[in-house]
N, CA, C and O atoms as a GROMACS GRO file, in nm:
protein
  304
    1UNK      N    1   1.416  -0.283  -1.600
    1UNK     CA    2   1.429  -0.323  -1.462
    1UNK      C    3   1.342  -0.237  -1.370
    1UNK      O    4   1.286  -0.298  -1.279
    2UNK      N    5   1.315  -0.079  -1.379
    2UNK     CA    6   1.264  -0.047  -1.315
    2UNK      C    7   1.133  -0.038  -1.337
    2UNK      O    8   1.056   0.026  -1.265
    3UNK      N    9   1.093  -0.116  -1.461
    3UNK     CA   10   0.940  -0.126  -1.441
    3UNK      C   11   0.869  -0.246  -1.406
    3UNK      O   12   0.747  -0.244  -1.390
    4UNK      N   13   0.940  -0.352  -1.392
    4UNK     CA   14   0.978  -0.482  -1.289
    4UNK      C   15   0.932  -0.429  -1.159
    4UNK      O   16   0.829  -0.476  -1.110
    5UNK      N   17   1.004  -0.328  -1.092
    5UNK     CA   18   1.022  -0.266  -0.977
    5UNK      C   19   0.887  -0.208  -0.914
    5UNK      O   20   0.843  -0.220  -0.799
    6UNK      N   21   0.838  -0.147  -1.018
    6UNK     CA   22   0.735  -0.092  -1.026
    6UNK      C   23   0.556  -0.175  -1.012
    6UNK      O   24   0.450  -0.161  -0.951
    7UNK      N   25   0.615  -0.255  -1.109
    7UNK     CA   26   0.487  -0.360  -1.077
    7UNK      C   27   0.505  -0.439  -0.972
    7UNK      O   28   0.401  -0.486  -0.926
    8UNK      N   29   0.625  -0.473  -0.910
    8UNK     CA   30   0.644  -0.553  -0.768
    8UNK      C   31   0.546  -0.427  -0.679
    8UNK      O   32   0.452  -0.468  -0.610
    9UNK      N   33   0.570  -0.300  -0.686
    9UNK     CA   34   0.532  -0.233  -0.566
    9UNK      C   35   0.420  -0.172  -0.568
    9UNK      O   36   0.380  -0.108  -0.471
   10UNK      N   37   0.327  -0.188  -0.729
   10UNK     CA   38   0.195  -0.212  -0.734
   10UNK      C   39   0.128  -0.314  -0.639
   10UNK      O   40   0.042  -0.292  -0.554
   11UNK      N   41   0.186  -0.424  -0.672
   11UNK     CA   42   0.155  -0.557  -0.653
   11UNK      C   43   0.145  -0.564  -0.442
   11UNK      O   44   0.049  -0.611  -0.381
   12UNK      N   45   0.248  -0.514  -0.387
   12UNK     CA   46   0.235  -0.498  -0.241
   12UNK      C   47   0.171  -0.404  -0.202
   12UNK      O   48   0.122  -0.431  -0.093
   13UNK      N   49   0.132  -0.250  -0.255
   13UNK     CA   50   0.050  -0.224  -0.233
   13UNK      C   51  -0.098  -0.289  -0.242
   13UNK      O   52  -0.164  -0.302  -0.138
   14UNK      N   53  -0.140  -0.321  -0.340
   14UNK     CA   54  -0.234  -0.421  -0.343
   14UNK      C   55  -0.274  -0.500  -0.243
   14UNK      O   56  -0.391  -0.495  -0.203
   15UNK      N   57  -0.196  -0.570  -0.198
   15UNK     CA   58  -0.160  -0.652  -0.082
   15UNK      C   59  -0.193  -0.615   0.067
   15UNK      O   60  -0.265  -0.671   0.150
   16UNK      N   61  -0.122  -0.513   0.074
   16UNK     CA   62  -0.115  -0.412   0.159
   16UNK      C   63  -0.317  -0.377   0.184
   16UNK      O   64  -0.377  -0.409   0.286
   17UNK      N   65  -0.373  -0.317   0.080
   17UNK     CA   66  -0.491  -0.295   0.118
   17UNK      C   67  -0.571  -0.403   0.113
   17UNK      O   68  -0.664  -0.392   0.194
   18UNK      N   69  -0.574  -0.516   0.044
   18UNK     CA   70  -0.619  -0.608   0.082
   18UNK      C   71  -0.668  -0.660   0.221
   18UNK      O   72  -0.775  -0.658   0.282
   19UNK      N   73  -0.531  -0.712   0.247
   19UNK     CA   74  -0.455  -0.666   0.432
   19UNK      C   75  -0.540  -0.620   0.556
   19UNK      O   76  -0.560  -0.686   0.658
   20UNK      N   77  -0.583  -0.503   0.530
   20UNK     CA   78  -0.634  -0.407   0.577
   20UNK      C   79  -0.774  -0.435   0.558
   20UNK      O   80  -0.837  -0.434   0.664
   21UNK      N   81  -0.833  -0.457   0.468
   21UNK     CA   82  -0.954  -0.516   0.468
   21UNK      C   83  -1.027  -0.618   0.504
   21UNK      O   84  -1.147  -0.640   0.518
   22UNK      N   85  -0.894  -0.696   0.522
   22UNK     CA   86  -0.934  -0.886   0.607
   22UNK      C   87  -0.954  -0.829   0.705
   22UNK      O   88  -1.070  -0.839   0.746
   23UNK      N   89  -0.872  -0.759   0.776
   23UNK     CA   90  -0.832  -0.683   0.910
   23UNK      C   91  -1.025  -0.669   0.944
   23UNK      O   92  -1.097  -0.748   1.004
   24UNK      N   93  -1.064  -0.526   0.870
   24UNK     CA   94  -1.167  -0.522   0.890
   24UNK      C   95  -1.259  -0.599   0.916
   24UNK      O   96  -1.323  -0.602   1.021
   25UNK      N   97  -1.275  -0.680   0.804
   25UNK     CA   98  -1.367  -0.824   0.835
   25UNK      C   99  -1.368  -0.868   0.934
   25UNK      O  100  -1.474  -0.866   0.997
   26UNK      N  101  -1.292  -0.907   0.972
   26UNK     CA  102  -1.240  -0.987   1.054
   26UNK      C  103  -1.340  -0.949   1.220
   26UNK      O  104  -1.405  -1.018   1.299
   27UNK      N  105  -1.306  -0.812   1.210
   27UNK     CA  106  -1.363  -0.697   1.310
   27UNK      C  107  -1.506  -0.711   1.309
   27UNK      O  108  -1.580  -0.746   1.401
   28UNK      N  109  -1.549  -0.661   1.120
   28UNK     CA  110  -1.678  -0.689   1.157
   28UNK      C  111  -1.729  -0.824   1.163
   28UNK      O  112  -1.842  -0.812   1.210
   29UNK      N  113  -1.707  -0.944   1.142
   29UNK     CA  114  -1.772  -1.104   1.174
   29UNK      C  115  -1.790  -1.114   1.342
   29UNK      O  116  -1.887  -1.165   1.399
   30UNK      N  117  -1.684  -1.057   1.403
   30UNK     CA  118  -1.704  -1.105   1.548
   30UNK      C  119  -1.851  -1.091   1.587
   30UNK      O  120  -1.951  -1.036   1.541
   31UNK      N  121  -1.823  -1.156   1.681
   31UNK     CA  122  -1.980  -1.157   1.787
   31UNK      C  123  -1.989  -1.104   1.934
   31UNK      O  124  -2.081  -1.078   2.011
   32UNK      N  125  -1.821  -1.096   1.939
   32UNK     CA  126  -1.754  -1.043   2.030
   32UNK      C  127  -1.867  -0.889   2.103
   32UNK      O  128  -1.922  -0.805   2.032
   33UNK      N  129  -1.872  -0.895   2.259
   33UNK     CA  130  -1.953  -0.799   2.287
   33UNK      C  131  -1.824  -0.644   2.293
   33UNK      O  132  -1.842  -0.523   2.305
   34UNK      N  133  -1.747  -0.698   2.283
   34UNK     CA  134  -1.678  -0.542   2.306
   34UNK      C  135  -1.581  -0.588   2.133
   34UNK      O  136  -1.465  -0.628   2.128
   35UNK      N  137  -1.668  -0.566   2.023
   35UNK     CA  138  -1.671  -0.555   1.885
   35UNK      C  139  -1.615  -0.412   1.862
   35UNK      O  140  -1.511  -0.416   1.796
   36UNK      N  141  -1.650  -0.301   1.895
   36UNK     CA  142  -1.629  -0.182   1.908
   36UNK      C  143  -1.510  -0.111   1.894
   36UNK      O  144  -1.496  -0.009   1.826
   37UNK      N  145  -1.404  -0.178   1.974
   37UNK     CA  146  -1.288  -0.149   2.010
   37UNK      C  147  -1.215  -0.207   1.846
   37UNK      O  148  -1.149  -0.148   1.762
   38UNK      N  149  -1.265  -0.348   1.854
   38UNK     CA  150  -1.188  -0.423   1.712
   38UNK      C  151  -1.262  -0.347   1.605
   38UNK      O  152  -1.159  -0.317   1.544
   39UNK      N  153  -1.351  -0.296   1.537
   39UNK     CA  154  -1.409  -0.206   1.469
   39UNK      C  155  -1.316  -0.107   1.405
   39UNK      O  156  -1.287  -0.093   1.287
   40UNK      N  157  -1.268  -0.028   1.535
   40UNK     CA  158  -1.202   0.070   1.525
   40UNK      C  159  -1.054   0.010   1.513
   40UNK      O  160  -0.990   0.084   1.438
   41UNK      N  161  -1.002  -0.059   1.542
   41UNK     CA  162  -0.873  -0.131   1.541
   41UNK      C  163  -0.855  -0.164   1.377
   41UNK      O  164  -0.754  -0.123   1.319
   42UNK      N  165  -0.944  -0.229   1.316
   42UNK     CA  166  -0.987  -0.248   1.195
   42UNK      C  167  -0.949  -0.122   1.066
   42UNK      O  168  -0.889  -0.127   0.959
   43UNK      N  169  -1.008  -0.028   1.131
   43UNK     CA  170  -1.039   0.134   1.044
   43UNK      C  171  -0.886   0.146   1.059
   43UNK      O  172  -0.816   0.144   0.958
   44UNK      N  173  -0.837   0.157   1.170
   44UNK     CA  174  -0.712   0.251   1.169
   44UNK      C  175  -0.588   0.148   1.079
   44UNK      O  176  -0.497   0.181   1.002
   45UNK      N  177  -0.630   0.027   1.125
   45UNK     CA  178  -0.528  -0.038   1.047
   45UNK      C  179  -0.506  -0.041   0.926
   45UNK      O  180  -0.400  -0.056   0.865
   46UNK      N  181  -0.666  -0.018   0.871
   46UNK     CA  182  -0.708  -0.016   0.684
   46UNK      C  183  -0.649   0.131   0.689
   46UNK      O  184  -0.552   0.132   0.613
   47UNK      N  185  -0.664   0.238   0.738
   47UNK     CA  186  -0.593   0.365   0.700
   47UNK      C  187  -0.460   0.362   0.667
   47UNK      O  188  -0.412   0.392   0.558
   48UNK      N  189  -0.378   0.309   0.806
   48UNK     CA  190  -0.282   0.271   0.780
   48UNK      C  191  -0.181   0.234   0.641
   48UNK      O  192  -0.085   0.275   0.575
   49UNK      N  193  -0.301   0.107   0.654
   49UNK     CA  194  -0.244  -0.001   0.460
   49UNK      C  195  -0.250   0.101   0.368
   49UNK      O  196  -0.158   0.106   0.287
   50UNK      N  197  -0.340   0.186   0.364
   50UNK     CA  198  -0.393   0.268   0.266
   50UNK      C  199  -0.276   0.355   0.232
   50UNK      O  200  -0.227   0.355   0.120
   51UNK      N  201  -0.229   0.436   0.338
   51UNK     CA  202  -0.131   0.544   0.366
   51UNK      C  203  -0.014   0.505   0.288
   51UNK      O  204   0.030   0.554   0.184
   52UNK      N  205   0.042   0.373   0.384
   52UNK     CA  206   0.149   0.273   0.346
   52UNK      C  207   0.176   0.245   0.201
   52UNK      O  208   0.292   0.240   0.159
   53UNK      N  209   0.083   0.227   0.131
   53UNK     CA  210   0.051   0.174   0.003
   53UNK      C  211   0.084   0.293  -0.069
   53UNK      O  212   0.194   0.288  -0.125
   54UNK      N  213   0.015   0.405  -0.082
   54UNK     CA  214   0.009   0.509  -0.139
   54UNK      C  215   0.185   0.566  -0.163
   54UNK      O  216   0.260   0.557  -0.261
   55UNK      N  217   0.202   0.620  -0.042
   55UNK     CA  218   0.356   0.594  -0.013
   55UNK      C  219   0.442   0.514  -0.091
   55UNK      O  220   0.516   0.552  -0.182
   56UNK      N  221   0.428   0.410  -0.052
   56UNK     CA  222   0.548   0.297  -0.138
   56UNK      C  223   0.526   0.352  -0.290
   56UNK      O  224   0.623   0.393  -0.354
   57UNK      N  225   0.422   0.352  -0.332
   57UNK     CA  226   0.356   0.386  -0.446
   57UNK      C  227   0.422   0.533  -0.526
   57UNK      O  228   0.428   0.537  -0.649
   58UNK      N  229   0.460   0.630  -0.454
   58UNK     CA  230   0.533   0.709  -0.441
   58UNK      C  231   0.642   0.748  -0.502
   58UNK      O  232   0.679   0.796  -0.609
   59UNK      N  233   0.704   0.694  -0.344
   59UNK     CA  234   0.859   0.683  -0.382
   59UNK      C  235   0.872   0.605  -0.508
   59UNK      O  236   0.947   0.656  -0.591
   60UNK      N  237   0.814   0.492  -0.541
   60UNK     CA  238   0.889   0.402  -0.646
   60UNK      C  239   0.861   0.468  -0.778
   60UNK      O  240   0.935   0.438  -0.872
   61UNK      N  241   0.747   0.569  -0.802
   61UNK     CA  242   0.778   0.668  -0.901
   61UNK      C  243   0.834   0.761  -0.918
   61UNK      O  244   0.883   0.799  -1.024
   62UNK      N  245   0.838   0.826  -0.791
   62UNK     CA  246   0.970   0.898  -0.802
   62UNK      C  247   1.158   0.840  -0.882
   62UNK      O  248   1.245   0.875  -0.962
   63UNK      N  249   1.126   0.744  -0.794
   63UNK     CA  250   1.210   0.692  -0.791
   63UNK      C  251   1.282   0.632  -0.979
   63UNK      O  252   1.398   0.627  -1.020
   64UNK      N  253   1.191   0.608  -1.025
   64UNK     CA  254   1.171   0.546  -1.166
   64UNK      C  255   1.164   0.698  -1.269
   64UNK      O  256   1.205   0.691  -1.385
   65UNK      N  257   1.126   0.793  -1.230
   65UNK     CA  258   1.097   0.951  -1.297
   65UNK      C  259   1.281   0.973  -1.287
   65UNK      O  260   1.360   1.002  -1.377
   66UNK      N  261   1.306   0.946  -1.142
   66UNK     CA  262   1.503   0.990  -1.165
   66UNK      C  263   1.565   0.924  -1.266
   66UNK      O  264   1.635   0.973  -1.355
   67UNK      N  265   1.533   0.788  -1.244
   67UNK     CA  266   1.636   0.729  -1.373
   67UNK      C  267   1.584   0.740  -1.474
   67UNK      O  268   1.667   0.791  -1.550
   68UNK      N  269   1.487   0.722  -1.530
   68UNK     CA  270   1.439   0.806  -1.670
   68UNK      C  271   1.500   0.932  -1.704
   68UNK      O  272   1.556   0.946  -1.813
   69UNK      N  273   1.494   1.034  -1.610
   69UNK     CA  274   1.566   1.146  -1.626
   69UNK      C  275   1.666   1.167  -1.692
   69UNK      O  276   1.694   1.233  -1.792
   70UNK      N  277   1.781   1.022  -1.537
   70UNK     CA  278   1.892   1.065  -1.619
   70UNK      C  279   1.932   0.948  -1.706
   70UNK      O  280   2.047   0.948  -1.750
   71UNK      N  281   1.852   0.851  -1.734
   71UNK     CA  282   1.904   0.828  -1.888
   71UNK      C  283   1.873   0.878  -1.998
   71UNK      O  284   1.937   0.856  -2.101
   72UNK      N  285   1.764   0.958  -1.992
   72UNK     CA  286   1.754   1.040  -2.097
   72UNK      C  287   1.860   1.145  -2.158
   72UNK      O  288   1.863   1.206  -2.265
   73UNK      N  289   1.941   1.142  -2.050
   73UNK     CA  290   1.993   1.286  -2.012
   73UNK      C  291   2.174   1.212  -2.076
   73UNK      O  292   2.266   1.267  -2.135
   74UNK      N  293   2.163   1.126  -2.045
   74UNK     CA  294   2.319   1.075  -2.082
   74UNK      C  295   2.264   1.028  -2.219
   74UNK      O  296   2.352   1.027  -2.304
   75UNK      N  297   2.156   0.992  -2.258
   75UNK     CA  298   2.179   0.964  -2.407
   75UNK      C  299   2.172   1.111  -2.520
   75UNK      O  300   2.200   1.127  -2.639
   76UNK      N  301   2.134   1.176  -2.443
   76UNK     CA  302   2.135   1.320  -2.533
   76UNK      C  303   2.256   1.357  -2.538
   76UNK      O  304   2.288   1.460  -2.598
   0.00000   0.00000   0.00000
């Protein structure tokens, strides 16, 4: 189950930076004269996903390292 868990929160991270990269695009396609502002709107948001991602990414090993732990630990 928790490696179910695990690939779900691969899988949104993924997502997540994806996300963040349309974002960008998006920023850079305009033709828009004040592009600049969305540019940077773009960056921070992809940091963001990035951060976000990493994070989730995280915890859910942490998270998966505890119960390993302690089932290891009750089957000994």
């Amino acid at each position: 189950m928790v490696g179910m868990l695990q690939i779900i929160t691969y899988l949104l991270a993924f997502y997540l930076v994806l996300k963040g990269i349309e974002i960008l695009y998006i920023a850079l396609a305009s033709n828009n004269d004040k592009r600049g502002g969305m540019v940077f709107f773009g960056i921070v948001v992809l940091m963001i996903c990035i951060f976000a991602a990493a994070s989730f990414i995280k915890i859910q090993d942490e998270q998966a390292e505890s119960v390993s732990a302690k089932a290891n630990t009750e089957i000994n």
